[in-house]
C-alpha positions as CSV (number, residue, x, y, z in Angstrom):
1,X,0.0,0.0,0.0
2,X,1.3,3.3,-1.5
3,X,1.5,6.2,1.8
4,X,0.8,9.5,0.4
5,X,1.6,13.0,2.7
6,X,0.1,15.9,1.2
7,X,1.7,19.0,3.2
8,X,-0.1,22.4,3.3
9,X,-3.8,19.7,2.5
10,X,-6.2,23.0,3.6
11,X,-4.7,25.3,0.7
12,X,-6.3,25.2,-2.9
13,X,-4.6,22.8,-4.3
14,X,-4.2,20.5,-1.3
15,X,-8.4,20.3,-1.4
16,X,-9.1,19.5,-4.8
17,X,-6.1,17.0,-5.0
18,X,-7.5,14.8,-1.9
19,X,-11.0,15.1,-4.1
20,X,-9.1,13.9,-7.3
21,X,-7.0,10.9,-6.0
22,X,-7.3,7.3,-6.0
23,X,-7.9,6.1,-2.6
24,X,-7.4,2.5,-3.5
25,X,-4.3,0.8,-2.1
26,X,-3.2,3.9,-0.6
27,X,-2.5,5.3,2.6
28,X,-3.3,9.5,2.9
29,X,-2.1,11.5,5.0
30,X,-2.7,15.1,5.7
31,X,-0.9,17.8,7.7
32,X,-1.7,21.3,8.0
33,X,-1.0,23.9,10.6
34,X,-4.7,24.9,10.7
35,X,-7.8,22.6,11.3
36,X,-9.8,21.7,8.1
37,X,-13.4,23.2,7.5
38,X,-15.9,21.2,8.5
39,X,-16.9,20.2,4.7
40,X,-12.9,19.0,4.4
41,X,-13.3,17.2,7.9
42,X,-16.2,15.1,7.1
43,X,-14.8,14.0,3.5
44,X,-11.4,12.9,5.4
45,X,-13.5,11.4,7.9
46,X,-15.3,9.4,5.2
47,X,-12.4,8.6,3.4
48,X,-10.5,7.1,6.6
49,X,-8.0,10.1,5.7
50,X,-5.1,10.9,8.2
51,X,-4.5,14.3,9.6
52,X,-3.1,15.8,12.1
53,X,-2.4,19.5,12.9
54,X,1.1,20.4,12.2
55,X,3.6,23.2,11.5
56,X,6.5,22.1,9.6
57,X,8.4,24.9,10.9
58,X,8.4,23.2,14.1
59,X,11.1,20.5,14.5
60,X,9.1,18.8,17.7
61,X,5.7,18.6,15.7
62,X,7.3,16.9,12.6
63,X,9.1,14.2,14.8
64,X,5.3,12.3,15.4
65,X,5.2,11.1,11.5
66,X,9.1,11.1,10.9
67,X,9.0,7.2,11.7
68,X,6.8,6.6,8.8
69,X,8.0,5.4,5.4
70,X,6.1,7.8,3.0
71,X,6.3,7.0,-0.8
72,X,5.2,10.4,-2.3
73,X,5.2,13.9,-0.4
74,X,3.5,16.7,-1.8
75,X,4.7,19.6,-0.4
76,X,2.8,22.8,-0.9
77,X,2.8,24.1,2.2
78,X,3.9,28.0,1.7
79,X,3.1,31.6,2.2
80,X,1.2,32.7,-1.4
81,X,-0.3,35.7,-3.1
82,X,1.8,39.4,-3.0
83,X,-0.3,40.8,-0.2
84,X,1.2,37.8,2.2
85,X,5.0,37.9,0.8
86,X,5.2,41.4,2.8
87,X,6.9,40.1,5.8
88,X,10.3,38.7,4.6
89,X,11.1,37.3,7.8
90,X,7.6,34.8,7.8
91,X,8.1,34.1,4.0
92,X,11.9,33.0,5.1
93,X,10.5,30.8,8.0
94,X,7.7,28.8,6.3
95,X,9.4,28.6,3.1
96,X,13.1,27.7,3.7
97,X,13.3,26.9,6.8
98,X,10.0,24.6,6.3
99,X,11.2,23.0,3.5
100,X,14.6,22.0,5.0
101,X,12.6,20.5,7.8
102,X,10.5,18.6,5.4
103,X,13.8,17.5,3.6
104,X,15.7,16.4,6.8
105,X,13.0,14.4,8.5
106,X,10.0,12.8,6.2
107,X,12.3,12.5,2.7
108,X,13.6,9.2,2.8
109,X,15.7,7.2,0.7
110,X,12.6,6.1,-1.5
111,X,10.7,8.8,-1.0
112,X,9.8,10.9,-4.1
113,X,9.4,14.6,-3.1
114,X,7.4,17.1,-5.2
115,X,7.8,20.3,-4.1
116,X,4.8,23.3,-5.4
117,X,7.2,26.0,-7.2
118,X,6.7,29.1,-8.8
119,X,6.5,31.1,-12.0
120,X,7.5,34.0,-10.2
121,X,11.0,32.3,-10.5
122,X,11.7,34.0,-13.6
123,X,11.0,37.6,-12.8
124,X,10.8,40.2,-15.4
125,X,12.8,37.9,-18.1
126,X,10.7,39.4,-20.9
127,X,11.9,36.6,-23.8
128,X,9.1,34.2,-23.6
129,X,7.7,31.6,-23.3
130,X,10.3,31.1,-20.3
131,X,11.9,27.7,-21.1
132,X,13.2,25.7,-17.0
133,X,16.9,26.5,-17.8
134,X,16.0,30.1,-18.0
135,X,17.3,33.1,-16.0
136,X,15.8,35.0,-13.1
137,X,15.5,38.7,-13.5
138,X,14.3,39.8,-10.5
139,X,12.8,43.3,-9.9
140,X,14.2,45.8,-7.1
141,X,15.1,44.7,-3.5
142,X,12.9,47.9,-2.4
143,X,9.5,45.5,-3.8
144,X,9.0,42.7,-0.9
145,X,7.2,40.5,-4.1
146,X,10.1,39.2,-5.3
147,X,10.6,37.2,-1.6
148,X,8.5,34.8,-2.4
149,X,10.6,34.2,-5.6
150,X,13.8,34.2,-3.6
151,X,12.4,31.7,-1.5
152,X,11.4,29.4,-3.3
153,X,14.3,29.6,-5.9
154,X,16.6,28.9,-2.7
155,X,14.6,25.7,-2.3
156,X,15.0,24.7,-5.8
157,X,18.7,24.4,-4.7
158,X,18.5,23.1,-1.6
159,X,16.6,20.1,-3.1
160,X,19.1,19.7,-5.5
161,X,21.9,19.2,-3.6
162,X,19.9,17.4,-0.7
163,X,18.8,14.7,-3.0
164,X,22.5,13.9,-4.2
165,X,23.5,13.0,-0.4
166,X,20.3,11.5,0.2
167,X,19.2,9.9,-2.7
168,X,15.9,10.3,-3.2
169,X,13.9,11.5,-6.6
170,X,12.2,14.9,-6.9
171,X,10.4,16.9,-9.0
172,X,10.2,20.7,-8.7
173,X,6.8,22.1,-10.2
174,X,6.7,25.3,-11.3
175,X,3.1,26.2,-11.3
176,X,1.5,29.2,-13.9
177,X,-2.0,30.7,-13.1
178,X,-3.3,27.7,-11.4
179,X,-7.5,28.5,-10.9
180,X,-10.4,26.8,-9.6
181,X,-12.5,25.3,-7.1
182,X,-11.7,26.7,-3.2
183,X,-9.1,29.1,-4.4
184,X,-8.5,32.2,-1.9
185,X,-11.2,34.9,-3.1
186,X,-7.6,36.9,-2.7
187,X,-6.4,35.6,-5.8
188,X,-7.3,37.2,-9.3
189,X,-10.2,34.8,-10.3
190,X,-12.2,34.0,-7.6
191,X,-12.1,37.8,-7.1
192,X,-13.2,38.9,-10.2
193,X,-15.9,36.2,-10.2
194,X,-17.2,37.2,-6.4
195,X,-17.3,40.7,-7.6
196,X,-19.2,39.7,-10.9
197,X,-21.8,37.8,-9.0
198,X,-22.3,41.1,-6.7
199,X,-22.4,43.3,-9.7
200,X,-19.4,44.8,-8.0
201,X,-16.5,47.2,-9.7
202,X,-13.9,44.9,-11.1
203,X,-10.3,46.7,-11.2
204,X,-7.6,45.9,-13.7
205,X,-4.1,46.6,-13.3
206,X,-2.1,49.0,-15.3
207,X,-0.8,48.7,-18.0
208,X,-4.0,46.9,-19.8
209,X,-1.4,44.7,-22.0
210,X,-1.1,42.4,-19.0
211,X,-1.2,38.6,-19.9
212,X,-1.4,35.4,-18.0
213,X,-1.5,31.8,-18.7
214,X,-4.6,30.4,-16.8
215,X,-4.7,26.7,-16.2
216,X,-7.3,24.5,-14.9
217,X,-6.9,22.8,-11.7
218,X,-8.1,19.8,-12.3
219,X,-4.8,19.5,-15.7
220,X,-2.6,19.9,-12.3
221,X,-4.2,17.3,-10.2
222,X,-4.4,14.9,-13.3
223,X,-1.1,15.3,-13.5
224,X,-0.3,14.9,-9.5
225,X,-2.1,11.9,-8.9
226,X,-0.8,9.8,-11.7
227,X,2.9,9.9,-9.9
228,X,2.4,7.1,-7.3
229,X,1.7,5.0,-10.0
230,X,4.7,6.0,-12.1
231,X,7.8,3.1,-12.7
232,X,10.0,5.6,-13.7
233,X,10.6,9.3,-12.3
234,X,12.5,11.5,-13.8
235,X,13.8,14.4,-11.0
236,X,14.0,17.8,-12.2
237,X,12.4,21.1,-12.6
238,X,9.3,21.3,-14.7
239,X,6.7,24.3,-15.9
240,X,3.6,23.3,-16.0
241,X,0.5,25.2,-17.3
242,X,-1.3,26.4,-20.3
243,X,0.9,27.9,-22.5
244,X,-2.0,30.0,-24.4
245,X,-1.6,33.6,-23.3
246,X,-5.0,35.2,-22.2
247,X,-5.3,39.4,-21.3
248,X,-6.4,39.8,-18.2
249,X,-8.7,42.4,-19.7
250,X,-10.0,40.1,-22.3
251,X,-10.5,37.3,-19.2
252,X,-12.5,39.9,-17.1
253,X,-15.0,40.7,-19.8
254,X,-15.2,37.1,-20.4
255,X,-16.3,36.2,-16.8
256,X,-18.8,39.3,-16.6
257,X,-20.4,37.8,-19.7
258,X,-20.3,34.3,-18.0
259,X,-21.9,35.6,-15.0
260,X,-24.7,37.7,-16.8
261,X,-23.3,40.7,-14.3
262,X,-23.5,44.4,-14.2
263,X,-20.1,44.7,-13.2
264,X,-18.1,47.3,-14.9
265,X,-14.3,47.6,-14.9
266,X,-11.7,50.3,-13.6
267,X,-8.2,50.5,-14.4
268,X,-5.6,51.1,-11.3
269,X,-3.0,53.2,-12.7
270,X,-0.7,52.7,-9.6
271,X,-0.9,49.4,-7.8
272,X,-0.5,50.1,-4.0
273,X,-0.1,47.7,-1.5
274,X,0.5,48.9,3.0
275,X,2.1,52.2,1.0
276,X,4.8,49.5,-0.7
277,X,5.1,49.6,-4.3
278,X,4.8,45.8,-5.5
279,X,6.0,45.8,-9.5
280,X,4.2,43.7,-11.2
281,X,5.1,41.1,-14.6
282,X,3.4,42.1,-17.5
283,X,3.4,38.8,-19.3
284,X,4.2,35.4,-18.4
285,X,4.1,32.4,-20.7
286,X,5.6,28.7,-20.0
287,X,7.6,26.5,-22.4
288,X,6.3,23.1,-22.0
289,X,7.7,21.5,-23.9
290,X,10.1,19.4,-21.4
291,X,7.4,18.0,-19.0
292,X,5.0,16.8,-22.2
293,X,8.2,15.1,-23.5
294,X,8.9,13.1,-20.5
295,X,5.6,12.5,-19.5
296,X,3.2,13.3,-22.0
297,X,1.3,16.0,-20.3
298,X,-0.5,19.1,-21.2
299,X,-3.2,21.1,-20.6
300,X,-7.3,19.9,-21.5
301,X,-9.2,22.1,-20.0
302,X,-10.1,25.4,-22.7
303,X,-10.3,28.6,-20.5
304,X,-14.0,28.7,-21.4
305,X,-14.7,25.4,-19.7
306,X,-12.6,26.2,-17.0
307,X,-14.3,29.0,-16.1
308,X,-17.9,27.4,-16.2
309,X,-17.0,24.9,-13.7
310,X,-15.3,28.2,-11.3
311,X,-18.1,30.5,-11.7
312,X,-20.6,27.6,-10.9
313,X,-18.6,26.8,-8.0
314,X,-18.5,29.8,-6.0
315,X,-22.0,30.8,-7.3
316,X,-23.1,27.9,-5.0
317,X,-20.7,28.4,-2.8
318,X,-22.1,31.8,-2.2
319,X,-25.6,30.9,-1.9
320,X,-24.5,28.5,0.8
């Protein structure tokens, strides 16, 4: 029987991959450093699902599953979204230091370890789409943004070299645009679609050129919960996403004509965040061309359908 630990199971992506995987022949466990809400309770209940309440950033709380042999860890555990990337010192803590402690006590020898990177890793590089070999060309050390990026770039290394004196297989995911069910209403499309369903202003960011790459996440957790299964990993870094550029303008009028709403939008000249200017990328775009070649994946899921499923979501969700 396979044991899977899914670190950081409250977040967005923890949720819907516990909702997407195989139960049979396997073992889940869940830790998070917060309780689950009592929907996510009774579905672990349910599902015979093993959690406990822990911080990876404490040593003495990690010790009470060390002892177990775990076959695939997901960590995601992390600090996400600009407004929370503020503080370097917390973003440091729960990162780094986190993810060493991961490393150093539930990674064994035969453990595969896939650790939730980010896009943010290649910074303002403007040649797209951005290819895993490709620089970082990070903004100012005045904008606290680019933290998170640090952060999790100093992971990316840390992994490296910890799996050579360990020996055990990784895979470093570096995640663009990632939407859906139970994502933080903090993020930009649960927020336009919760000010859409209130007929509420919907603001976009200057300059109105901004592009992203929005992928589904149910093309991530397809891709997550196949691993257990895999014979053969390769370790390495990987972009994975839709590689279809969308303007956020064009993806805002597209979810106030999904949502029949009254919304209307505003442009923010000058993006302002606790009187900290946060720069922002103006495109971002993922070569994917590695991760389909080694294991035949990309993206299903059109934008339109995508967004159908999100919007009917948190329309019920909502109501509720």
């Amino acid at each position: 029987m396979k044991k899977i630990l899914i670190i950081g199971s409250n977040g967005f992506i923890g949720r819907n991959l516990i909702r997407s995987i195989n139960l049979i022949n396997k073992k889940i466990y869940l830790i998070d450093k917060i309780n689950p809400s009592r929907n996510d309770l009774k579905f672990i209940r349910e599902n015979k699902i093993s959690f406990k309440k822990i911080d990876i950033t404490k040593i003495k709380e990690l010790k009470k599953i060390a002892k177990i042999d775990f076959d695939v860890v997901y960590h995601l555990a992390s600090v996400v979204g600009v407004a929370k990337v503020l503080d370097p010192e917390k973003t440091i803590n729960i990162i780094i230091n986190g993810s060493k402690n991961v490393i150093d006590h539930l990674v064994k020898k035969k453990t595969l370890l896939v650790f939730f990177s980010t896009s943010e890793i290649y910074g303002n590089n403007i040649n797209l789409p951005w290819k895993e070999e490709d620089p970082m060309l990070l903004g100012s050390y005045k904008s606290p943004r680019w933290n998170y990026a640090k952060s999790k770039s100093l992971v990316e290394s840390i992994i490296y070299e910890r799996s050579k004196k360990k020996k055990f297989k990784f895979l470093i995911l570096r995640l663009f645009n990632i939407y859906g069910p139970y994502q933080s209403k903090f993020f930009i499309t649960p927020n336009i679609i919760l000010n859409c369903l209130k007929n509420k202003t919907c603001y976009l960011n200057y300059p109105t050129t901004q592009t992203r790459c929005f992928t589904y996440i149910d093309d991530l957790c397809d891709f997550l919960i196949k691993l257990p299964s895999k014979k053969k990993i390769i370790s390495g870094v990987y972009n994975i996403g839709n590689n279809k550029k969308t303007k956020i303008k064009d993806y805002i009028n597209l979810i106030i004509k999904l949502t029949k709403s009254k919304s209307k939008v505003k442009i923010n000249k000058f993006k302002m965040m606790n009187k900290i200017y946060i720069q922002d990328v103006i495109h971002r775009q993922p070569d994917i061309t590695k991760i389909n070649k080694v294991y035949r994946w990309k993206p299903k899921t059109d934008i339109l359908t995508g967004l159908i499923k999100t919007i009917d979501f948190f329309n019920k969700s909502s109501q509720q």
